[in-house]
Backbone and ligand atoms as CSV (ligand in chain L), in Angstrom:
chain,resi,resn,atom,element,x,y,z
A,1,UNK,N,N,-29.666,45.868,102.203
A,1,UNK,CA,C,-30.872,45.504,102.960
A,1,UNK,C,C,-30.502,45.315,104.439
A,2,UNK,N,N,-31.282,45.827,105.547
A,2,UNK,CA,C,-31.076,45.997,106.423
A,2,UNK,C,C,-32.633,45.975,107.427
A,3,UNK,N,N,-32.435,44.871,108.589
A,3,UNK,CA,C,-33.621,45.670,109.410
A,3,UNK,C,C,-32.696,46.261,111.033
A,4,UNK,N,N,-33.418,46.305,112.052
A,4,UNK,CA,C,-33.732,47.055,112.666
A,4,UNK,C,C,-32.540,46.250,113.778
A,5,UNK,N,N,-31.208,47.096,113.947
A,5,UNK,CA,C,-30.293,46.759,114.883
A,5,UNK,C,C,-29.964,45.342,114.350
A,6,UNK,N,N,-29.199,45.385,113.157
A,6,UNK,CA,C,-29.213,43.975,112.626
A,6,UNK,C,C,-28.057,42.766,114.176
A,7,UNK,N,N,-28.317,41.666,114.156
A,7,UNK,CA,C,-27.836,40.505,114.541
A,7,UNK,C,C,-26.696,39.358,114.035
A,8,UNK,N,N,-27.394,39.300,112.727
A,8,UNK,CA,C,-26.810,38.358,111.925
A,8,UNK,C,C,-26.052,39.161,110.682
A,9,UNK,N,N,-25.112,39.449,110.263
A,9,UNK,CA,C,-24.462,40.020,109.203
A,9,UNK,C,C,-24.451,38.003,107.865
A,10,UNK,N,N,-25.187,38.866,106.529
A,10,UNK,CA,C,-25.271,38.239,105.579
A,10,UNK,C,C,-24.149,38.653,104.775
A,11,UNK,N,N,-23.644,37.788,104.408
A,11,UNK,CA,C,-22.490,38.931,103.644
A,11,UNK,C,C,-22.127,37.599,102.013
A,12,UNK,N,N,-21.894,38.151,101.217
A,12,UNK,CA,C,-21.893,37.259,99.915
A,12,UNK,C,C,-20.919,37.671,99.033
A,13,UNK,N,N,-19.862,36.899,97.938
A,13,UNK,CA,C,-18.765,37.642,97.660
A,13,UNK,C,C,-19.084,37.893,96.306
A,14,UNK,N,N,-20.792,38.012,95.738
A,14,UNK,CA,C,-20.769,38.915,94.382
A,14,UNK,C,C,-22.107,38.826,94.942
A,15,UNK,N,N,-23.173,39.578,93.757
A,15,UNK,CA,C,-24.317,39.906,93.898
A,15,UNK,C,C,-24.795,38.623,92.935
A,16,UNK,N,N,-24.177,38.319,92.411
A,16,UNK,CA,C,-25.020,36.549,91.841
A,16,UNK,C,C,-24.575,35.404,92.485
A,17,UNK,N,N,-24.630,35.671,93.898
A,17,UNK,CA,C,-24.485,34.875,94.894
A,17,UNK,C,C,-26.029,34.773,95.743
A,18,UNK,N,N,-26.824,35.922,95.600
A,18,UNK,CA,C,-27.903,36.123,96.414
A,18,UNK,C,C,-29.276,34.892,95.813
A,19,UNK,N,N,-29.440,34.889,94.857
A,19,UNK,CA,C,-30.431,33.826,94.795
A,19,UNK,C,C,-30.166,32.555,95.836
A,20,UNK,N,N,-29.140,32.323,96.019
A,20,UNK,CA,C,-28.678,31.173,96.861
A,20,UNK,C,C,-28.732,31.563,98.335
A,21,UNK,N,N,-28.417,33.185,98.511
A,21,UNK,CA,C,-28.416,32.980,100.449
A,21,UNK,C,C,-29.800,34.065,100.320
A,22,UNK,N,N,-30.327,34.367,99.590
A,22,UNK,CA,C,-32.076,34.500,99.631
A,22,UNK,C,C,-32.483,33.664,100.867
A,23,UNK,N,N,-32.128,32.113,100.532
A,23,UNK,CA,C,-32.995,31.703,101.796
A,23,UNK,C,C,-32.526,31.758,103.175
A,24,UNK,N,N,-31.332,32.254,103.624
A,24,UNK,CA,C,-30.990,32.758,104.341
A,24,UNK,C,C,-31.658,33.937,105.096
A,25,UNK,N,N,-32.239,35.004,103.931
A,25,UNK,CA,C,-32.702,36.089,104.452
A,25,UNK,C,C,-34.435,35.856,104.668
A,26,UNK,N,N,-34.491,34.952,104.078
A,26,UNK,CA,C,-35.713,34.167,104.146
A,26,UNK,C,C,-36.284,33.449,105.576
A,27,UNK,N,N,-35.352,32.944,106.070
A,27,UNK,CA,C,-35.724,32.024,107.182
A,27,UNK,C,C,-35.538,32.965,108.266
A,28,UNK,N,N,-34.422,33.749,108.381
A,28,UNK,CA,C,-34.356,35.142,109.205
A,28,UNK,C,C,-35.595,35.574,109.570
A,29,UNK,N,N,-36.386,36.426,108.366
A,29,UNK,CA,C,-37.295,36.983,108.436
A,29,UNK,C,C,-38.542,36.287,108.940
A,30,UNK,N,N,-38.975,34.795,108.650
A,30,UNK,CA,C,-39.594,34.147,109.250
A,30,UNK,C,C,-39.616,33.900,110.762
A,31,UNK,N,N,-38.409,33.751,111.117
A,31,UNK,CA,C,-37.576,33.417,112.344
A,31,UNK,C,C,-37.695,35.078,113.240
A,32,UNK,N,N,-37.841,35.888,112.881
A,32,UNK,CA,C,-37.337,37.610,113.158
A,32,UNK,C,C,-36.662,37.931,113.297
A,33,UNK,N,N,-35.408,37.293,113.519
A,33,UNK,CA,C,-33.546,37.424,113.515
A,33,UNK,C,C,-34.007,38.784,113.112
A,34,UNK,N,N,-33.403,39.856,113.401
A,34,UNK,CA,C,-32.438,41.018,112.942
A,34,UNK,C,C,-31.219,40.389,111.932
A,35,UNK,N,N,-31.235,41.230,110.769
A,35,UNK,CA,C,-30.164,41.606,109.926
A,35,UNK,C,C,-29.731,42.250,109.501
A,36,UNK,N,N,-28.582,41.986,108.584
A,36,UNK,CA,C,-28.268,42.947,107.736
A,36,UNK,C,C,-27.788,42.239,106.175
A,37,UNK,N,N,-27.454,42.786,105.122
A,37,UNK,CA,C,-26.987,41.883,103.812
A,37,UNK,C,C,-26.065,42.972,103.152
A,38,UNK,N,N,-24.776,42.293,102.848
A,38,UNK,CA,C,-23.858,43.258,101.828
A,38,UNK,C,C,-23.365,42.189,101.137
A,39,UNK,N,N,-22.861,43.012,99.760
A,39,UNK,CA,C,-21.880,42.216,98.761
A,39,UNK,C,C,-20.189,42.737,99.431
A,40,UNK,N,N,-19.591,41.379,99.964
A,40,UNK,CA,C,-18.113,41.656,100.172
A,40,UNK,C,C,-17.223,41.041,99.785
A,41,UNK,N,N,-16.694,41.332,98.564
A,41,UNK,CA,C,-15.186,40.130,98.052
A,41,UNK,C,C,-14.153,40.061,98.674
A,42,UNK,N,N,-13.850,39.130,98.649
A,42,UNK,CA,C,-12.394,38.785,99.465
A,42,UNK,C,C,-11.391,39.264,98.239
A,43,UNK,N,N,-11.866,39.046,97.250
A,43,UNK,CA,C,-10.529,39.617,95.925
A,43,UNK,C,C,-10.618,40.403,95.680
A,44,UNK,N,N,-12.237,40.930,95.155
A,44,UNK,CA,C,-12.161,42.107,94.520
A,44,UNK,C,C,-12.511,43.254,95.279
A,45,UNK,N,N,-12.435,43.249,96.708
A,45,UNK,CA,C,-12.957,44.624,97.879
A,45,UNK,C,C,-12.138,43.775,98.730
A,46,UNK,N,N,-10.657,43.230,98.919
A,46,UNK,CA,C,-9.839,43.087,100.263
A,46,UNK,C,C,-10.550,44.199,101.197
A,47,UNK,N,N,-9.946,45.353,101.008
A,47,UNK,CA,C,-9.956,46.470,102.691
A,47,UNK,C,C,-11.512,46.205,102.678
A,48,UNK,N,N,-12.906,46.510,101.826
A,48,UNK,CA,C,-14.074,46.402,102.056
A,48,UNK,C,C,-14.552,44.956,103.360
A,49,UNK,N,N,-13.322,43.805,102.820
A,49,UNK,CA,C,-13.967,42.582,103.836
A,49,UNK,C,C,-13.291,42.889,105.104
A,50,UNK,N,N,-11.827,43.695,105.002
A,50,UNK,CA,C,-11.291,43.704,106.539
A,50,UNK,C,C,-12.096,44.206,107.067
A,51,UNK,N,N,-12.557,45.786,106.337
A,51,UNK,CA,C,-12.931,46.967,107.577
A,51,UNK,C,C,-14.655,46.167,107.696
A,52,UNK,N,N,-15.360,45.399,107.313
A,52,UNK,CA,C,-16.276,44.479,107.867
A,52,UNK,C,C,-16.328,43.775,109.002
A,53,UNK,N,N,-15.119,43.101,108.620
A,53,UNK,CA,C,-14.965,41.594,109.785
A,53,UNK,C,C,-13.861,42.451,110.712
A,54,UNK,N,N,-13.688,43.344,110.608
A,54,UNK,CA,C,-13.323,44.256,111.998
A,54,UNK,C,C,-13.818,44.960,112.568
A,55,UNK,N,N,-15.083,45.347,112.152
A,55,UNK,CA,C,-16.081,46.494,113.107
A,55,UNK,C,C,-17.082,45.739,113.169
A,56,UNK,N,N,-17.764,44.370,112.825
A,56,UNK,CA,C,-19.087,43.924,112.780
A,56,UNK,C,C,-19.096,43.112,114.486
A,57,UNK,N,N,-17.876,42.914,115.132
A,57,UNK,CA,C,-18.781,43.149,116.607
A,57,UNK,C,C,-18.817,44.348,117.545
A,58,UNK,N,N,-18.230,45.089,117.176
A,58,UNK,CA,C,-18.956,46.670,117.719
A,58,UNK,C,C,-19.820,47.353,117.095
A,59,UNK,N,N,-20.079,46.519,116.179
A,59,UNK,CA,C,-21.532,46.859,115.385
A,59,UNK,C,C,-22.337,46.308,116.044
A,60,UNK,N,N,-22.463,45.597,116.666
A,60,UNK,CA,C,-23.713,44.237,117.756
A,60,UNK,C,C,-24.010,43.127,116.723
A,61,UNK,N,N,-23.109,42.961,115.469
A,61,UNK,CA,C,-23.309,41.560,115.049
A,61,UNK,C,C,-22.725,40.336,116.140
A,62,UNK,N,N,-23.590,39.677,116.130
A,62,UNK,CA,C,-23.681,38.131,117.082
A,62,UNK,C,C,-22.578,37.133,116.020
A,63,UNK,N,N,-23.193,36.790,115.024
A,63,UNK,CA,C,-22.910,35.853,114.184
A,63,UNK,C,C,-22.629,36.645,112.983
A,64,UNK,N,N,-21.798,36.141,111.620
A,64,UNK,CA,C,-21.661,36.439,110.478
A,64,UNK,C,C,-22.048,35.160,109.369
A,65,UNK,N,N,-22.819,35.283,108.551
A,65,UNK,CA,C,-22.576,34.027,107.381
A,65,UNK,C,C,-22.369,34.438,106.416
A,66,UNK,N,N,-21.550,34.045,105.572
A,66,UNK,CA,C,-20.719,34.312,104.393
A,66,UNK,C,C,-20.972,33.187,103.261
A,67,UNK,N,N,-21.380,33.688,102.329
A,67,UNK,CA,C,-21.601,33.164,101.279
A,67,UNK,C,C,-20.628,32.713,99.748
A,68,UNK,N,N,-19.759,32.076,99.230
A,68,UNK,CA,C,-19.012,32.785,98.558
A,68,UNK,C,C,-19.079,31.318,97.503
A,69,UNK,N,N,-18.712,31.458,95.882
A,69,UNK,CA,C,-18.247,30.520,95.502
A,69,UNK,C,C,-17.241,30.380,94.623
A,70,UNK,N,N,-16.804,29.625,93.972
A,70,UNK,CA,C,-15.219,29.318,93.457
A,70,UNK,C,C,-14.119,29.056,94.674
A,71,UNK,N,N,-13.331,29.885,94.033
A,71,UNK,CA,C,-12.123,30.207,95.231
A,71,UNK,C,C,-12.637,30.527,96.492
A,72,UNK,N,N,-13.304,30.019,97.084
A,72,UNK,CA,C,-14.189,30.982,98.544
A,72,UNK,C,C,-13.795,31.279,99.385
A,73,UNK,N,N,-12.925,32.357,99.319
A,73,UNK,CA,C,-11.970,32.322,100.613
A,73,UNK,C,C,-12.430,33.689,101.984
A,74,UNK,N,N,-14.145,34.053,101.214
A,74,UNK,CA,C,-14.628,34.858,102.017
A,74,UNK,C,C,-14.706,34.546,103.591
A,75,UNK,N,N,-15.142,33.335,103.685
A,75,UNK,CA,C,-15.936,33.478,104.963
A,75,UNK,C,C,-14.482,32.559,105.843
A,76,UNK,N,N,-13.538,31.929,105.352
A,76,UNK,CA,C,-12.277,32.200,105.817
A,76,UNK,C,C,-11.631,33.122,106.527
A,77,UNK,N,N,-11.617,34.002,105.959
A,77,UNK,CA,C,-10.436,35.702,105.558
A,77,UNK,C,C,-11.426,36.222,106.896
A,78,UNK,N,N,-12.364,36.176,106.852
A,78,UNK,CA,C,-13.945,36.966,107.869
A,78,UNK,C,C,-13.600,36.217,108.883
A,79,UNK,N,N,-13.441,34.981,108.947
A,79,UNK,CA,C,-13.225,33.956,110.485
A,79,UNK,C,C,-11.817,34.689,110.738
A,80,UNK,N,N,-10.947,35.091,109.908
A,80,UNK,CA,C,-9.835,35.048,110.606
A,80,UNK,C,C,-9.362,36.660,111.150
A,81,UNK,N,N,-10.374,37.418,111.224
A,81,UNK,CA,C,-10.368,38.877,111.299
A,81,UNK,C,C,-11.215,38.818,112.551
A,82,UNK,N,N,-12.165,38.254,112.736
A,82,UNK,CA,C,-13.309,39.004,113.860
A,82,UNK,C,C,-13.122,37.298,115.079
A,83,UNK,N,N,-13.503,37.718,116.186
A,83,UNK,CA,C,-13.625,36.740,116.787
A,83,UNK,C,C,-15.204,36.224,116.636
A,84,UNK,N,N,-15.761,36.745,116.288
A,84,UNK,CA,C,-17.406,35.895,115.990
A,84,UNK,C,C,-17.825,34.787,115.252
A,85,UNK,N,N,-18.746,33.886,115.451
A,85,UNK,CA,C,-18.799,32.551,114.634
A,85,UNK,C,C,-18.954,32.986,113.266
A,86,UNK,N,N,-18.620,32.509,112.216
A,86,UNK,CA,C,-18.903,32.483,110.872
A,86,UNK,C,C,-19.088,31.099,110.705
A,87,UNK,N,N,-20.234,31.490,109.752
A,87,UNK,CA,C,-21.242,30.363,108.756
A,87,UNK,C,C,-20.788,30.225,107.128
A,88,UNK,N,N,-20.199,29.468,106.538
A,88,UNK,CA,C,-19.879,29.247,105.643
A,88,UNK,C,C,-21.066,28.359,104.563
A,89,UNK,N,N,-21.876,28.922,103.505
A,89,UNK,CA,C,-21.909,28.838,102.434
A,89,UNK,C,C,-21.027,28.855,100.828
A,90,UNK,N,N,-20.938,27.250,101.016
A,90,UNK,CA,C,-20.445,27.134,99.858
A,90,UNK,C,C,-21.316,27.332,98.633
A,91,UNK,N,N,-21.492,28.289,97.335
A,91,UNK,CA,C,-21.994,28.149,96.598
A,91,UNK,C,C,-21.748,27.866,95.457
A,92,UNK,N,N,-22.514,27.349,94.875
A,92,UNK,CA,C,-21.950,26.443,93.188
A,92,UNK,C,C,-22.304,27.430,92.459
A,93,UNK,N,N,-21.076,28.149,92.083
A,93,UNK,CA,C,-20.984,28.995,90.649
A,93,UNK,C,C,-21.318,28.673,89.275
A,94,UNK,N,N,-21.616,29.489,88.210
A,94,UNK,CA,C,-22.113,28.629,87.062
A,94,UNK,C,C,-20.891,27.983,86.595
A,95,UNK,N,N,-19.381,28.457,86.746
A,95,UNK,CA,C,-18.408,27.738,85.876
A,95,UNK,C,C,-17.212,26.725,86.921
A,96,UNK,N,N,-18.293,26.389,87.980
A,96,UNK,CA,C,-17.928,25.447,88.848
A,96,UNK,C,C,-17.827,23.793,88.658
A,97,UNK,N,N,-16.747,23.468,89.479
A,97,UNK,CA,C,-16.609,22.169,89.304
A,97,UNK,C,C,-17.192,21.326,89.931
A,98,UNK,N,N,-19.077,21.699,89.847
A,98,UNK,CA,C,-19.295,20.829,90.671
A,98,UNK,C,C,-19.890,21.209,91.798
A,99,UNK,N,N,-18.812,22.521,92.393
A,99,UNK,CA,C,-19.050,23.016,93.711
A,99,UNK,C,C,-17.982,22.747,94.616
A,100,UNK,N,N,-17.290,21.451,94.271
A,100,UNK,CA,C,-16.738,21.162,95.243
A,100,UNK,C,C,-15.195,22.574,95.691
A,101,UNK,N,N,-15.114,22.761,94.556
A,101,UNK,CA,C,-14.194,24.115,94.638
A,101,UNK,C,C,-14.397,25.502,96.022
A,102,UNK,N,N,-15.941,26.063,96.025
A,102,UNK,CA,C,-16.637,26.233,97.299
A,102,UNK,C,C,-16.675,25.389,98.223
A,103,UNK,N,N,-17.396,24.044,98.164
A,103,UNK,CA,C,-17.037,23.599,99.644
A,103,UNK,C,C,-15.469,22.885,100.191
A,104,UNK,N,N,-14.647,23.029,99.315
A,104,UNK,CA,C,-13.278,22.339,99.665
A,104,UNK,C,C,-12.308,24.143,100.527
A,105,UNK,N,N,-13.066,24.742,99.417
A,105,UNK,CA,C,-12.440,25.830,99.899
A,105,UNK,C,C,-12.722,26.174,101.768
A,106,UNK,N,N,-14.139,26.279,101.719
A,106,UNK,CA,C,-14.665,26.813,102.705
A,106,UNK,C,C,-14.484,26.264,104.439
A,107,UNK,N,N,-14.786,24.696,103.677
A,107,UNK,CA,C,-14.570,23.839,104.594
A,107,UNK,C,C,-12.548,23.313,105.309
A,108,UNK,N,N,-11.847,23.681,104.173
A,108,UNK,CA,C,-10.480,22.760,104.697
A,108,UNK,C,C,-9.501,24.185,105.417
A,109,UNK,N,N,-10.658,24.636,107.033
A,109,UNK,CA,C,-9.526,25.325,107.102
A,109,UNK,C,C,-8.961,24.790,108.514
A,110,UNK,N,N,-7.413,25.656,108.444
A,110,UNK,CA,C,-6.894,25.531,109.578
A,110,UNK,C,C,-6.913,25.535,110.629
A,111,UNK,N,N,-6.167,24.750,111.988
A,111,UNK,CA,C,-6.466,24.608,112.919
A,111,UNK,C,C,-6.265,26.100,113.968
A,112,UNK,N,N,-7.273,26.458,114.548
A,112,UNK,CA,C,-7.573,27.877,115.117
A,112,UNK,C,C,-8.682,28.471,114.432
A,113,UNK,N,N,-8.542,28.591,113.688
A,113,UNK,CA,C,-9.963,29.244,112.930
A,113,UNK,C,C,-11.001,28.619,112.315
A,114,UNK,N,N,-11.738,28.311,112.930
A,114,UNK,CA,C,-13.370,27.203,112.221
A,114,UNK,C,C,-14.419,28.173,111.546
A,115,UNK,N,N,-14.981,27.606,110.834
A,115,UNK,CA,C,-15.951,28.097,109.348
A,115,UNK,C,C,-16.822,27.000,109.314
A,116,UNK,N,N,-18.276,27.591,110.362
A,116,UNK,CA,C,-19.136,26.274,110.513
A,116,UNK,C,C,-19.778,26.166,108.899
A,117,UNK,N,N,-19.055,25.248,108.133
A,117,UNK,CA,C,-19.907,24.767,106.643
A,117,UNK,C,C,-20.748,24.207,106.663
A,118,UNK,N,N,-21.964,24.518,105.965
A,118,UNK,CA,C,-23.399,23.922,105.600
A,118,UNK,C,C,-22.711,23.264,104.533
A,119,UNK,N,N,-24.054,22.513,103.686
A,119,UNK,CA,C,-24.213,21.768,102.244
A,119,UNK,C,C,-24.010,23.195,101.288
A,120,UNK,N,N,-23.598,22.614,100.341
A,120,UNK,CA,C,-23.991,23.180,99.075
A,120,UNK,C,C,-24.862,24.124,98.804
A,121,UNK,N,N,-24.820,25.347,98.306
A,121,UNK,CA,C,-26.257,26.247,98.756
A,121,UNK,C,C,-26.989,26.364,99.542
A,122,UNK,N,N,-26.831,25.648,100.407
A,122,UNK,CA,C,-27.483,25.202,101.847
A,122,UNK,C,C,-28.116,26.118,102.859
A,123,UNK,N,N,-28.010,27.860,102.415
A,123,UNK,CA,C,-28.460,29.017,103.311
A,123,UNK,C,C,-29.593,28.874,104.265
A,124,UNK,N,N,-30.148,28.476,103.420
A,124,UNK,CA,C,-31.225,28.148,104.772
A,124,UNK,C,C,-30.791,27.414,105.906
A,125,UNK,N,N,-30.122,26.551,106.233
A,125,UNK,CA,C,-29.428,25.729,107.246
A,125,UNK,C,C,-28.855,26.859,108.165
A,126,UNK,N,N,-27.473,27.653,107.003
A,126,UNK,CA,C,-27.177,28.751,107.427
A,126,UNK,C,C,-27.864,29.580,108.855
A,127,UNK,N,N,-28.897,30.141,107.965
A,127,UNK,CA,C,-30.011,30.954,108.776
A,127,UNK,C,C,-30.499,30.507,110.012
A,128,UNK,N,N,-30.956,29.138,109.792
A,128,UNK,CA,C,-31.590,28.439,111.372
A,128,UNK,C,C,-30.304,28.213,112.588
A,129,UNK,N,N,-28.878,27.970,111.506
A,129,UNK,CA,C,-27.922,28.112,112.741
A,129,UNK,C,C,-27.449,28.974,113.346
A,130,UNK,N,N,-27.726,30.021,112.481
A,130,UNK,CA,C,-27.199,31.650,113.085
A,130,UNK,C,C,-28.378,31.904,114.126
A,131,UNK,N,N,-29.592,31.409,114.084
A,131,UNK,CA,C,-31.259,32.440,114.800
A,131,UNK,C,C,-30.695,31.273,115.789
A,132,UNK,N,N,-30.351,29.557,115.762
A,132,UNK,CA,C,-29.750,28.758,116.519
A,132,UNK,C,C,-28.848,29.793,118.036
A,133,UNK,N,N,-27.872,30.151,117.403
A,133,UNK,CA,C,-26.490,30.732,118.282
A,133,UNK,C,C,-27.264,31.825,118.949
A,134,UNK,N,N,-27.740,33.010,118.190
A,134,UNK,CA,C,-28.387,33.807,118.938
A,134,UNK,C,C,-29.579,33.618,120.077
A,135,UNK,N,N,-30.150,32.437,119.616
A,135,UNK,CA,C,-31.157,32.151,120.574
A,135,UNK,C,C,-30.600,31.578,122.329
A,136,UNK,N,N,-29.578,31.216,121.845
A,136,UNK,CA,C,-28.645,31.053,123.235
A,136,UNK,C,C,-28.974,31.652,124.410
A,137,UNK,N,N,-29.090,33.318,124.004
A,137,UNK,CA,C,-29.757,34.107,124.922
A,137,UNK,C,C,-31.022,35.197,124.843
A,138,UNK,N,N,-31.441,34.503,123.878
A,138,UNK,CA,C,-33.071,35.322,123.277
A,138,UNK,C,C,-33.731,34.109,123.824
A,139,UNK,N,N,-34.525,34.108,124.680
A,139,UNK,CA,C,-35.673,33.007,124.897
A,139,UNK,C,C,-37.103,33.318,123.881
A,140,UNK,N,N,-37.063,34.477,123.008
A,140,UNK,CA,C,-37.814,34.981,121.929
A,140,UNK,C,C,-37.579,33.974,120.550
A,141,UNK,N,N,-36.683,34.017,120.533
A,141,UNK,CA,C,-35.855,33.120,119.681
A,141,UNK,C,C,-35.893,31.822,119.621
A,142,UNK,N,N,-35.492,31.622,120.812
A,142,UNK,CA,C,-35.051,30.256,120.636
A,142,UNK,C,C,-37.215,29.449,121.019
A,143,UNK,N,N,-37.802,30.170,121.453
A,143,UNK,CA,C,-39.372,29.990,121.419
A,143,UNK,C,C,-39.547,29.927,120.011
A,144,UNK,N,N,-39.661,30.339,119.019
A,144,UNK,CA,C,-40.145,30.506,117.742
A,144,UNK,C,C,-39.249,29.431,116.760
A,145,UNK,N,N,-37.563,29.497,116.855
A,145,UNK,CA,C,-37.432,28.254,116.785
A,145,UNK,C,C,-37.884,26.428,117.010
A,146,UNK,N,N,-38.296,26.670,118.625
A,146,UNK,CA,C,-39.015,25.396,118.520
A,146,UNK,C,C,-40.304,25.646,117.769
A,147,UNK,N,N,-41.155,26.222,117.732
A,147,UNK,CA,C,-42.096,26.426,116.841
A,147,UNK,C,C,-41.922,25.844,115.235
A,148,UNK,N,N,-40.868,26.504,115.131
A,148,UNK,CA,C,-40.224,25.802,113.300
A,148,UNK,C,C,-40.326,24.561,113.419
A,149,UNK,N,N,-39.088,24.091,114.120
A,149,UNK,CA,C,-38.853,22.617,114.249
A,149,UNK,C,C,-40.241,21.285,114.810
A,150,UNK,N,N,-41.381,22.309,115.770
A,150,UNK,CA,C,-42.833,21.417,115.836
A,150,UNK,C,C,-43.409,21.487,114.302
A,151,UNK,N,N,-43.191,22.622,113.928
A,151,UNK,CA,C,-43.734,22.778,112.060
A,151,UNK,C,C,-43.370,21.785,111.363
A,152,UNK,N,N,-42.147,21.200,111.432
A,152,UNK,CA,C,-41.661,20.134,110.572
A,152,UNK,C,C,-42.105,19.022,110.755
A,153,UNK,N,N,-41.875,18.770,112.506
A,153,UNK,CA,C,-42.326,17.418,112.395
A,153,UNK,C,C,-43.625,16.976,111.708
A,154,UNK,N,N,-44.918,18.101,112.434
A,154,UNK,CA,C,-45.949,17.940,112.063
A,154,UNK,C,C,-46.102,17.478,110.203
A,155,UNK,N,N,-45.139,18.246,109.468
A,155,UNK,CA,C,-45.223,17.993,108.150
A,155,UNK,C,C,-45.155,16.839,107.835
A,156,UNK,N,N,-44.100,16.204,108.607
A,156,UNK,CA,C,-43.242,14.828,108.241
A,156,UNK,C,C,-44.312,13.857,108.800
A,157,UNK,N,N,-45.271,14.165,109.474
A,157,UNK,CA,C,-46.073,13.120,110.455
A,157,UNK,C,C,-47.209,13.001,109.756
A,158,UNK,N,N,-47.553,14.550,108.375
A,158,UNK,CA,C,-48.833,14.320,107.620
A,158,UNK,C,C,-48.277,13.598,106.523
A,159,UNK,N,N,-47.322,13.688,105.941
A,159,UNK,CA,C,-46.808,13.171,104.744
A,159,UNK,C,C,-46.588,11.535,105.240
A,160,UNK,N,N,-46.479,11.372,106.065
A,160,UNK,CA,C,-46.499,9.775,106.694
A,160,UNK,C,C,-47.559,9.260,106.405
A,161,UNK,N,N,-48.267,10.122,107.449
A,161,UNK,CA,C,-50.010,9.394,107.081
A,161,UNK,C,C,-50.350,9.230,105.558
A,162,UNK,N,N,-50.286,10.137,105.024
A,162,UNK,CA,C,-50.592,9.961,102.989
A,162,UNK,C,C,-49.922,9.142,102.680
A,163,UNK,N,N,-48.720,8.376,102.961
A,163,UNK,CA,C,-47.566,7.589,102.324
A,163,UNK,C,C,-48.860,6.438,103.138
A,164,UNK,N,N,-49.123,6.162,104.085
A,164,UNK,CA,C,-49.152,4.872,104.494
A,164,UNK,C,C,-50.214,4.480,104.643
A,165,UNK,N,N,-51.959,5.630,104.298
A,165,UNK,CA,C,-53.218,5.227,104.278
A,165,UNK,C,C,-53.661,5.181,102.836
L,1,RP5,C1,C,-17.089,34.387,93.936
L,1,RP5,O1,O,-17.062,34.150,92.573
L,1,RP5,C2,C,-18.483,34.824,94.246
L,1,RP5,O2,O,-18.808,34.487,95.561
L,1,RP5,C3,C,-19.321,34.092,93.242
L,1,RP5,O3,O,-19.866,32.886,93.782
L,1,RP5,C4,C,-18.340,33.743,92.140
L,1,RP5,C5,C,-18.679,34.400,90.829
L,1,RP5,O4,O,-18.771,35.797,90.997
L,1,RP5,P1,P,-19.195,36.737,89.776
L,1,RP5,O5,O,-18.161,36.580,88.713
L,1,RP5,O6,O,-20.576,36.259,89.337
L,1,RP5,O7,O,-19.267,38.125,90.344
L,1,RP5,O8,O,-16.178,35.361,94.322
């Protein structure tokens, strides 16, 4: 899946990873981010994740978020190949411990290479921080962003009123 001069590279290390960064591609599309989405293992497609996280900024990817769970050493291996920010989704596999296996992975890395980690399935976070970075220099962007974020409050300000009349 792909739109038009993608921005944000989605990238996930199986295809039963996608229900979880769905909302990733979700908030994108709301947001209008440009993307793109592939399945890339760090185990089971090594050269597939190099030759990725080595051509995806002469591709005009801005940002990358990586999705991965268990051993997650996707969006690692991706930080440590491309100079571009990577977004780390930890996801809770069905024969997970928990999760914490994804976010211990994702999150404990070394000094030089950072892997901005969300929560737990957390893609959507993902998404608003990637349309976040890009908006840096999209004033398109970063306009429709505040738009989201007036959306919320407003939510939080009706759900007040019902809680308290
Ligand atoms: C990880 O192993 C994937 O990111 C996924 O979260 C997990 C399970 O993958 P499958 O066995 O379902 O392909 O590499």
């Amino acid at each position: 899946m792909s739109t038009n001069k993608p921005l944000i590279g989605i990238i996930m290390g199986s295809k039963s990873d996608l229900p979880v960064m769905q909302d990733a591609i979700d908030v994108l599309k709301h947001l209008e981010v440009s993307f793109e989405v592939s399945v890339v293992s760090a185990h089971r497609t090594p050269q597939r994740m190099f030759d990725y996280a080595n051509a995806a900024a002469e591709r005009g990817l801005k940002v990358i978020i990586a999705g991965a769970g268990g051993a997650a050493h996707l969006p690692g291996m991706v930080a440590s190949i491309t100079h571009l920010p990577v977004i780390g989704v930890p996801v809770k596999s069905s024969n997970s411990i928990d999760g914490w296996d994804s976010i211990l992975s994702i999150l404990q890395m070394p000094n030089g290479i950072p892997v901005a980690t969300v929560a737990l399935n957390a893609a959507k976070n993902a998404g608003i921080l990637a349309a976040q970075m890009v908006a840096i220099a999209d004033h398109k962007i970063a306009e429709r962003l505040i738009a989201f974020k007036a959306d919320l409050k407003e939510k939080v300000e009706q759900s007040a009123t019902e809680v308290e009349n």
